[in-house]
N, C-alpha and C positions, 0 to 999 in steps of 0.2 A: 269417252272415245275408245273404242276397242282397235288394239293392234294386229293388224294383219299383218306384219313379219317381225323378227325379233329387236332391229334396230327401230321400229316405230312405237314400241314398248319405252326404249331409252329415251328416243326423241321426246314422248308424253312424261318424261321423268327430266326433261332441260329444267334449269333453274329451279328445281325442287329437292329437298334434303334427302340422299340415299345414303344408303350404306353400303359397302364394299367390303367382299372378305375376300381374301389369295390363299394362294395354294400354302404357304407357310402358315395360316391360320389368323394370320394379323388381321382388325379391322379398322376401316376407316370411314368415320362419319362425314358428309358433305354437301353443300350446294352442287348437283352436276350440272357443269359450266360445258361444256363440248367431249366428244369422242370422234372416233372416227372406223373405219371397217374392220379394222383389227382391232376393235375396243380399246386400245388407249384411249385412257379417260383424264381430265383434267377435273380437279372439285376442287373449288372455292372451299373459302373456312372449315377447311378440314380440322378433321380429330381423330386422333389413333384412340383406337379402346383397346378394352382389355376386361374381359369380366363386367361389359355394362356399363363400366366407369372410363371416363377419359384419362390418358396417362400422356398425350401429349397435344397442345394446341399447334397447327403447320403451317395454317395460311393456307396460300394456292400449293395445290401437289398436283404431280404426273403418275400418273400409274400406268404400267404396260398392260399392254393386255391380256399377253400370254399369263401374268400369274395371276388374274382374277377369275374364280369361280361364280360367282354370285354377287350380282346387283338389285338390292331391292327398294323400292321408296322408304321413308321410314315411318 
């Protein structure tokens, strides 16, 4: 299914594991569970990385959306 606007990109990425990096550099790996137009995101079974490796297990997290650069499937 190809996206015709940016939010229909995220929509085809609900319930699938992405990754998230912010503007401080941190990553976090997840089920993306909802966003909304300001991209605050919520991801299920999150994971902070670091180097490819996990360095913390989170549960559910909120992330804002102003500090996220980059959301990708994984």
């Amino acid at each position: 299914m190809e996206a015709a606007r940016p939010l229909d990109a995220l929509n085809n990425a609900r319930n699938k594991r992405v990754i998230v990096e912010l503007k401080n550099g941190k990553q976090f790996v997840g089920k993306l569970k909802s966003f909304d137009i300001h991209i605050n995101t919520v991801l299920d079974e999150a994971e902070e990385m670091e180097g490819g490796k996990t360095t913390r297990k989170l549960g559910t997290i909120f992330i804002r959306g102003d500090t996220i650069i980059l959301i990708t499937p994984q």
